[in-house]
N, C-alpha and C positions, 0 to 999 in steps of 0.2 A: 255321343262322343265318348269314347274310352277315358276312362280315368288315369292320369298319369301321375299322378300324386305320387310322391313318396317319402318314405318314412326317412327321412336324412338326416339323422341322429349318428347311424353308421354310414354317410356317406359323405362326408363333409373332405376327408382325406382322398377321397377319389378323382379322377384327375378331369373327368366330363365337367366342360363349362358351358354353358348358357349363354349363350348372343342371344336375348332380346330385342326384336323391332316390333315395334307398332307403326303401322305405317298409314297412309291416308291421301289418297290422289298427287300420288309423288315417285312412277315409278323410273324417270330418269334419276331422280336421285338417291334412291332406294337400291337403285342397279351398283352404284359408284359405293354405298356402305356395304352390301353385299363385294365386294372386289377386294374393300378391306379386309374384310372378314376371314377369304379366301386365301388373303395374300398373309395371314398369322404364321408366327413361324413356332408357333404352339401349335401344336396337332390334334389336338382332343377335344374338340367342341364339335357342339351342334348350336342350329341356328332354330328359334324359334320366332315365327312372324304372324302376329295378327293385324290382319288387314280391314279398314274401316272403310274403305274406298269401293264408289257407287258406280263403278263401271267397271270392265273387267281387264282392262288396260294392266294393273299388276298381278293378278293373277295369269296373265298369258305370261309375264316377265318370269311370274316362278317358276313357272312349269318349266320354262329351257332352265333356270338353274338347278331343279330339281333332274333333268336330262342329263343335263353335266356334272352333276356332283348325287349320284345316288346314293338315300341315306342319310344325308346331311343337313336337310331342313323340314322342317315341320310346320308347316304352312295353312292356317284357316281364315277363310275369310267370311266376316260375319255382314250378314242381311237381318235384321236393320245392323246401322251400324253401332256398337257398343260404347262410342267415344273414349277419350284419352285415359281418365281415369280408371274405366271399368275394362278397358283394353290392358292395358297394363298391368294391372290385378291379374288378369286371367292369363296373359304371359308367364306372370311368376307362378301360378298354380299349376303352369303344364311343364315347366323346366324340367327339366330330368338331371339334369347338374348337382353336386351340393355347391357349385359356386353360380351364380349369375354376372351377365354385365349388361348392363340397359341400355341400348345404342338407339340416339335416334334417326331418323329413316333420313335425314339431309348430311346428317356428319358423317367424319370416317374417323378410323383405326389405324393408329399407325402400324408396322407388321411384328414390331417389339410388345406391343399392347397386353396380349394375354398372358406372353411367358414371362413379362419382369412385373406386372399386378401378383399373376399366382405364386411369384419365387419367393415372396414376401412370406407365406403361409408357413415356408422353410425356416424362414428365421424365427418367426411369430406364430406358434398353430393357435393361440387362444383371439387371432385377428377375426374380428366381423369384416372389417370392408378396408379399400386401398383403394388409390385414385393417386392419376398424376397432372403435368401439366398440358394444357389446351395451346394448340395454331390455328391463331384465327386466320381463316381463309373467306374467301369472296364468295358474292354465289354464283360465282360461274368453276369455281374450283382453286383460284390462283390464290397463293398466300399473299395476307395485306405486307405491310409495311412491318418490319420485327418493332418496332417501338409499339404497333398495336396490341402483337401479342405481348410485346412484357408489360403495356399498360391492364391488359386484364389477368394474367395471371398475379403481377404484383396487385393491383387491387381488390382478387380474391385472399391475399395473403399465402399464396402459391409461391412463395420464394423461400431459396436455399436454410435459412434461419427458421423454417417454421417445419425443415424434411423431419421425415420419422415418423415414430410412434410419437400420437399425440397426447401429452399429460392425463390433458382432460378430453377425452372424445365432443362433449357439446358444441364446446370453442370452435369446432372447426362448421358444426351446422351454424351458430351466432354470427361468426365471421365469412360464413359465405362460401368457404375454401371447397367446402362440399361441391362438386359439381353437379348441375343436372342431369346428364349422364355421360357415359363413359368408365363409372366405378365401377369394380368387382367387390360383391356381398356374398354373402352365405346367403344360400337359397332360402334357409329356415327363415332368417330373420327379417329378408325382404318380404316374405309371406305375412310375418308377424307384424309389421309395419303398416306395409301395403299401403294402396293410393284411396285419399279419401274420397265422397262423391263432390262431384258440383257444388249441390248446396253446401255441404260442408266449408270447402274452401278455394272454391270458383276454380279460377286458372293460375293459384298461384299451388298448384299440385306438386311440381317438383320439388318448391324449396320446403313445403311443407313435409314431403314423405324424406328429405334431405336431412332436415332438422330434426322431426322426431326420430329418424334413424339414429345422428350422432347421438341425439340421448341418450338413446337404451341401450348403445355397444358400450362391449367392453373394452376392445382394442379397435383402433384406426391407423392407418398408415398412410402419409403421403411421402411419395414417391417421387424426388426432384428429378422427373425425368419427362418429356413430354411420350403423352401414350396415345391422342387423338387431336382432330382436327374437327375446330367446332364453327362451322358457317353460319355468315350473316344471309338469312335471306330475309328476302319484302313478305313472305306467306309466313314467315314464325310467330305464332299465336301468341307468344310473352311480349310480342312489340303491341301488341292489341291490350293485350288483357290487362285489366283493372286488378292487381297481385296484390298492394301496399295494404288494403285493409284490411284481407284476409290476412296477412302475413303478421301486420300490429295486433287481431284478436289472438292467432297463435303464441305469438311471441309473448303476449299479456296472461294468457292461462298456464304459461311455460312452467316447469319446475323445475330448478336445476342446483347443481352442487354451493354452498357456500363460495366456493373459490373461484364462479365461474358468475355470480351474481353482481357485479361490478358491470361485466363484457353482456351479460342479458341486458341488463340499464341502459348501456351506452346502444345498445343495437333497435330497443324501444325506441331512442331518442332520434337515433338515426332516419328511422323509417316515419314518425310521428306527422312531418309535415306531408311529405306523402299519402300518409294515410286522412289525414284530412280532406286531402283534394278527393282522392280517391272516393269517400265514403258520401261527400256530397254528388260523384256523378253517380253514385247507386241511392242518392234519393235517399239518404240517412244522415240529414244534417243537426239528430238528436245526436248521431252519434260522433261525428264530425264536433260538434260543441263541447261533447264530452272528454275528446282527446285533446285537444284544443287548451282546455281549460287543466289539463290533467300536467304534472308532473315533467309528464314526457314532452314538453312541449313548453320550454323554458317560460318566463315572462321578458328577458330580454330580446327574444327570437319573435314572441307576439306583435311586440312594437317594431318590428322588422315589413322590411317592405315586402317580405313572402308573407309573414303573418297579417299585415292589414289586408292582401289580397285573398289569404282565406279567410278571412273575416267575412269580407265580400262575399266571400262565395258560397257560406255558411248562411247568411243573408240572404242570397237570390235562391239557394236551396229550399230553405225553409217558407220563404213566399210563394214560391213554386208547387208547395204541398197544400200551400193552404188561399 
């Protein structure tokens, strides 16, 4: 495979952007993020796709859109397959963009998406990364109920009060605001960042490469404006995955600004019961004990009837092992 590296120190002002998809036995709904993509009213992108998928079902899908739109997509599909995180990594390495945006292969773009992300660079050129707000849709395509979606973007802290440049960049990985994707980055930094492996930090891959992103930027911007459409479906891998313990170890080794060490605390404490449960169905009720007992995990909330239930289950854990 040719190397497409490049040196984007001088290309960061250039107007090629990066559609990222990793995609994976999903070419109906792979077809529908492709259409967004097409349907940008930004002009200057290409689309880059790597594919994990064990039959040739999206690869026959590229090929007509690679028919129809010559030039426009950059298309590999890996035997074995590379999974998520190592898929994703290798996305950002072949970008030819100095901006990216990570789409995943069930959501779409709204057709505003790439030209009011990138206008922001106009106002702000020292920006790393932008994002705006999510519609939550079904997974047959229909939008839920609008109380759904202002229940999740208010609850990412996605509302009018928090638009702009954010003070502190972290706050926005702490609080969540971060989306898993949908944002536009600078190519460098997402490279710089990048997705860690499995062992590292299981499936909770997104908020993790989310997080440690808003640390190291220097500008962030959210954008009160909706730019994508993020479906519920029954095969999304976060409804499966065991995220909370990985995400309480990250959050525990965290470094961050004085000003922003109050919102780190509260988001340990957030995640702490969780990570409890969680760390006993991975068979580590040494460490489930240890958060437990820890700080993060009040003593008023212990004598609580979620904490005598991990008690319980820190118990059947630990019998379980021995």
């Amino acid at each position: 495979m040719a190397d497409n590296r490049l040196n984007l120190a001088d290309n960061l002002l250039l107007p090629l952007i990066s559609i990222c998809i990793p995609t994976y036995q999903r070419p109906d709904l792979l077809a529908e993020a492709l259409e967004s993509c097409f349907a940008q009213t930004y002009a200057q992108f290409e689309i880059v796709i790597g594919d994990d998928s064990q039959d040739v079902d999206t690869e026959q899908l590229i090929a007509r859109y690679e028919s129809a739109h010559p030039g426009r997509i950059r298309y590999e599909r890996h035997v074995p397959s590379l999974g998520q995180n190592r898929n994703v990594n290798d996305l950002f390495a072949r970008a030819q963009g100095g901006r990216l945006l990570l789409l995943h292969d069930d959501d779409r773009l709204l057709p505003n998406a790439l030209a009011d992300l990138a206008k922001l660079w106009e106002a702000l050129p020292t920006l790393d990364a932008a994002f705006g707000k999510q519609i939550l849709i079904e997974h047959d395509g229909r939008p839920t109920v609008e109380e759904r979606t202002k229940a999740l973007n208010d609850g990412y802290h996605r509302v009018a009060a928090n638009a702009g440049r954010q003070s502190i960049p972290v706050v926005a990985g702490l609080q969540r605001m971060f989306p898993n994707d949908g944002f536009l980055v600078t190519t460098e930094l997402a490279r710089t960042i990048g997705y860690r492996s499995m062992e590292e930090i299981g499936h909770a891959c997104d908020t993790d490469f989310g997080l440690r992103l808003c640390a190291a930027a220097r500008d962030i911007w959210f954008l009160d404006e909706f730019t994508m459409q993020y479906r519920l479906t029954g095969e999304s891998i976060s409804k499966y995955a065991i995220v909370a313990p990985y995400t309480y170890d990250m959050l525990a080794a965290l470094r961050v600004p004085s000003a922003a060490e109050s919102m780190l605390g509260e988001a340990r404490r957030e995640i702490a019961p969780s990570a409890v449960s969680g760390f006993t169905q991975l068979g580590q009720p040494k460490r489930a004990w240890q958060v437990f007992q820890s700080s993060d995990y009040p003593l008023r909330k212990r004598f609580s009837a979620r904490g005598i239930y991990h008690l319980l289950l820190i118990a059947k854990s630990f019998f379980a092992k021995h």
